[in-house]
C-alpha positions in Angstrom: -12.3 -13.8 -7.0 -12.1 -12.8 -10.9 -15.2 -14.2 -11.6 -16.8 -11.7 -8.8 -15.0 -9.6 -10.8 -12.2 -8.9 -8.8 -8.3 -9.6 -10.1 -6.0 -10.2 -7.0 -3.2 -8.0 -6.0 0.1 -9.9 -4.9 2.5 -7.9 -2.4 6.2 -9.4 -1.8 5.7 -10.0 1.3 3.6 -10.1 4.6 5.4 -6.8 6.1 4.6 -4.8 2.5 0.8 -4.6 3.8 1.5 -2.0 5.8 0.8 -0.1 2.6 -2.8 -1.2 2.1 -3.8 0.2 5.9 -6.1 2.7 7.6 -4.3 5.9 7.0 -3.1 4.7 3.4 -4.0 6.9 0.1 -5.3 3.2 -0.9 -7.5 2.4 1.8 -11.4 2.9 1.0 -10.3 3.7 -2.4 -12.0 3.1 -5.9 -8.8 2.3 -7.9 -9.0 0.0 -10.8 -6.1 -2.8 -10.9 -3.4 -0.4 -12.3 -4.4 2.4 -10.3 -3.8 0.5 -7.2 -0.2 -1.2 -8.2 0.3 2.5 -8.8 -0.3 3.8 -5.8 1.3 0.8 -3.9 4.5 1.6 -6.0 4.5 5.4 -4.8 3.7 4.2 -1.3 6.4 6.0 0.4 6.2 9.2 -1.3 2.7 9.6 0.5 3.0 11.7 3.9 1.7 8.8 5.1 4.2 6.8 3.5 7.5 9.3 4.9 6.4 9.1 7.7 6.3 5.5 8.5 9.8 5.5 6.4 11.4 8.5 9.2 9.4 6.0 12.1 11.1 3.1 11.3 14.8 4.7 10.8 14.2 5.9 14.3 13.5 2.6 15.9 15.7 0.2 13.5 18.2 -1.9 15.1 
């Protein structure tokens, strides 16, 4: 991948892609490295972001 000139991006876990989906400020996007972790980071202060946060409280167990 870096020498297509891509650098990877490592989330902690499987479940944490959620914030790289349709719908995300981060899908389709043209963010550099830092500018992605960045965005990732401030995932849940996206509307997209609250609202899957208020979604899951609803239906936790």
């Amino acid at each position: 991948m870096k020498r297509l000139g891509f650098q990877p991006v490592i989330l902690d876990s499987l479940a944490e892609g959620i914030k790289l989906e349709s719908g995300t400020n981060v899908f389709g996007a043209d963010f550099n490295r830092a500018e992605l972790l960045n965005a990732i980071d401030h995932y849940f202060e996206t509307d997209f972001g609250q609202e899957i946060f208020q979604n899951s409280r609803k239906h936790s167990f």
